[in-house]
C-alpha positions in Angstrom: 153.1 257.2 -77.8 154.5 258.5 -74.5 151.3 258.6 -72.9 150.1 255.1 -74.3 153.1 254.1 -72.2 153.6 256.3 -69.3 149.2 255.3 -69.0 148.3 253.5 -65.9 144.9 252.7 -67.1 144.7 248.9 -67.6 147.2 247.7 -65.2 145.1 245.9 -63.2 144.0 243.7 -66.1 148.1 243.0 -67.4 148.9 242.1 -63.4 145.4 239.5 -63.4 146.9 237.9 -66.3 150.3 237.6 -65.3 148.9 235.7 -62.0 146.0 233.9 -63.7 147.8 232.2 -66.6 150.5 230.4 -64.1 148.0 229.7 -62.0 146.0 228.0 -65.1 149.3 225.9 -65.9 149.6 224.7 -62.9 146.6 223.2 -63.1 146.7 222.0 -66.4 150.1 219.5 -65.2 148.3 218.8 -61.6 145.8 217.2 -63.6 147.6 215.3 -66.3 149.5 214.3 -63.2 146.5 213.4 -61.4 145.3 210.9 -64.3 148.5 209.5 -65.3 148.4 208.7 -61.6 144.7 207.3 -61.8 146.1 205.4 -64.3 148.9 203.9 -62.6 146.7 202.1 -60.4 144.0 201.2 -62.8 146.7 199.3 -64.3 148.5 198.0 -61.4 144.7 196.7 -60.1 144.4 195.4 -63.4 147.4 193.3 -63.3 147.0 191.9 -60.2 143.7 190.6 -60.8 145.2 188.8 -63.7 148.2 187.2 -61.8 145.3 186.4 -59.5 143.3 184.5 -61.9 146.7 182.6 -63.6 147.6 181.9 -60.0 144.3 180.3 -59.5 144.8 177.6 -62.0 147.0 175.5 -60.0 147.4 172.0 -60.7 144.8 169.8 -58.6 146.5 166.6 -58.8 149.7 168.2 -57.3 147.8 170.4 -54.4 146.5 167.2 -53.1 150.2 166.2 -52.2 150.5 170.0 -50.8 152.4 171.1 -53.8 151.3 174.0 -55.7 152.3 174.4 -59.5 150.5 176.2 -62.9 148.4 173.1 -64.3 147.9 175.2 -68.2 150.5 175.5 -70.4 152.4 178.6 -71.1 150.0 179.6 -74.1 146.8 179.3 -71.9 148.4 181.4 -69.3 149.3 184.4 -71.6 146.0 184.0 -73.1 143.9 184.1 -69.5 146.3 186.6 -68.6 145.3 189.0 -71.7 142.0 188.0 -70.9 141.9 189.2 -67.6 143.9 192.5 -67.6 142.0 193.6 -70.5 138.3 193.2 -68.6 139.7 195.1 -65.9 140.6 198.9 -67.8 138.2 201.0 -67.3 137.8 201.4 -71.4 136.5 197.9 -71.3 134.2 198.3 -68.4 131.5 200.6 -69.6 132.8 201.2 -73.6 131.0 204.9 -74.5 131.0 206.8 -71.1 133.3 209.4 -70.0 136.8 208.3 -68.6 139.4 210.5 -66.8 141.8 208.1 -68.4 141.3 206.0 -71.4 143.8 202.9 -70.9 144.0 199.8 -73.3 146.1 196.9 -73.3 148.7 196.7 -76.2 148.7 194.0 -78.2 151.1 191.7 -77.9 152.9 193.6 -75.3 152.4 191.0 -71.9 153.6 188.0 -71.2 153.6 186.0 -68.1 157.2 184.9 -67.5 157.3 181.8 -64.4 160.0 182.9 -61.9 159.9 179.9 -60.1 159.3 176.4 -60.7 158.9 173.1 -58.9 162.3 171.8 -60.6 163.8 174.0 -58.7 165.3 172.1 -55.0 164.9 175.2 -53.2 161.2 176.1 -54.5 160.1 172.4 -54.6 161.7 171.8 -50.4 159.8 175.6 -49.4 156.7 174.1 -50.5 157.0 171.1 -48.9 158.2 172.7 -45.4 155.0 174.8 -45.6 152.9 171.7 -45.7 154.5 170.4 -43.3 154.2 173.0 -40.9 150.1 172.8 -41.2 150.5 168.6 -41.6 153.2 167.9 -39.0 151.8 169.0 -35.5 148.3 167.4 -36.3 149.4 164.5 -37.6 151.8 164.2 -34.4 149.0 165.4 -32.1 147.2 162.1 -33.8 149.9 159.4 -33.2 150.1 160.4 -29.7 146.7 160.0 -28.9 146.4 156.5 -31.0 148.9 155.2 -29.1 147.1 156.0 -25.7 143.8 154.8 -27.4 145.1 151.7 -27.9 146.9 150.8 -24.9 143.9 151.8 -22.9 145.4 154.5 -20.5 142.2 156.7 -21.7 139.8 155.8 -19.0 142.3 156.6 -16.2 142.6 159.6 -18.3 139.1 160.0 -18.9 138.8 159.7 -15.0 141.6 162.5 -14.3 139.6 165.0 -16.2 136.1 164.0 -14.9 138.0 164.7 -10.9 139.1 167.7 -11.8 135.6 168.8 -13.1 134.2 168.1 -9.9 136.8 169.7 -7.7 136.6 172.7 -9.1 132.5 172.6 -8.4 133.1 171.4 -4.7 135.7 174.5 -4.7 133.2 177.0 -5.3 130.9 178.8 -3.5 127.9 177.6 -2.7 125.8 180.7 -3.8 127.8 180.9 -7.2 126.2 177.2 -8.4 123.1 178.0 -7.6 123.3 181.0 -9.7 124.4 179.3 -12.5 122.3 177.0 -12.9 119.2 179.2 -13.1 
């Protein structure tokens, strides 16, 4: 038994195992972390597609007056929602092939939950700031103009800009007209 023990035949083989084994853990757990992290984002891209699809079921009626507000009820909007997420998981995709991760929706476990709502002062005035700040500067741009329109002050203007077309032609060269108009 001495010499079983005091052998140094197979040592190479007990020292390959004692590095190969950790070295086949650690890549067991990189790659469970590797699809719970390929899962992550299959889920997150999953979810925002749906928010993207609720979101896009605004109200018509109120986006005409620049308001923007969910225009399904709150049972339609879990429903696309479900809908929506679920089309997006890879295990819905191509049903049968391989998948590194194998994601599913569970049932009854979303809901879509409105954080903010037009009843709200502060919501419904940030909306109607932002529409303003489009709306505002053209529609101010268009009274201004109107009123010179109609008190006939465009011709002199009309005048002013045709002058300083032609000063700026007299100003130039003479070679550099020529070549531009060949």
């Amino acid at each position: 038994m001495r010499e079983f023990v005091r052998s140094e035949r197979g040592v190479v083989s007990v020292y390959l195992i004692l590095i190969i084994v950790p070295i086949f853990l650690f890549q067991a757990v990189l790659i469970d972390f590797a699809r719970m992290k390929l899962a992550e984002k299959e889920t997150e891209t999953a979810v925002k597609a749906a928010t993207r699809s609720v979101m896009s079921s605004y109200d018509k009626e109120l986006q005409a007056m620049g308001l923007y507000g969910l225009g399904i009820s709150q049972d339609k909007t879990d429903a696309l929602f479900r809908k929506v997420f679920a089309s997006n998981l890879s295990s819905q995709v191509s049903a049968g092939a391989f998948h590194y991760v194998d994601t599913r929706p569970v049932e009854n476990g979303m809901r879509v939950t409105p954080v903010y709502t037009l009843a709200s002062h502060v919501i419904f005035e940030r909306q109607v700031l932002e529409d303003m700040k489009i709306k505002a500067p053209i529609e101010f741009t268009l009274e201004i103009t109107d009123k010179f329109r109609k008190s006939g002050t465009k011709a002199p203007f009309h005048l002013g800009s045709q002058f300083s077309k032609e000063a700026a032609e007299i100003e130039m060269p003479h070679g550099s007209k020529r070549k531009r108009a060949r």
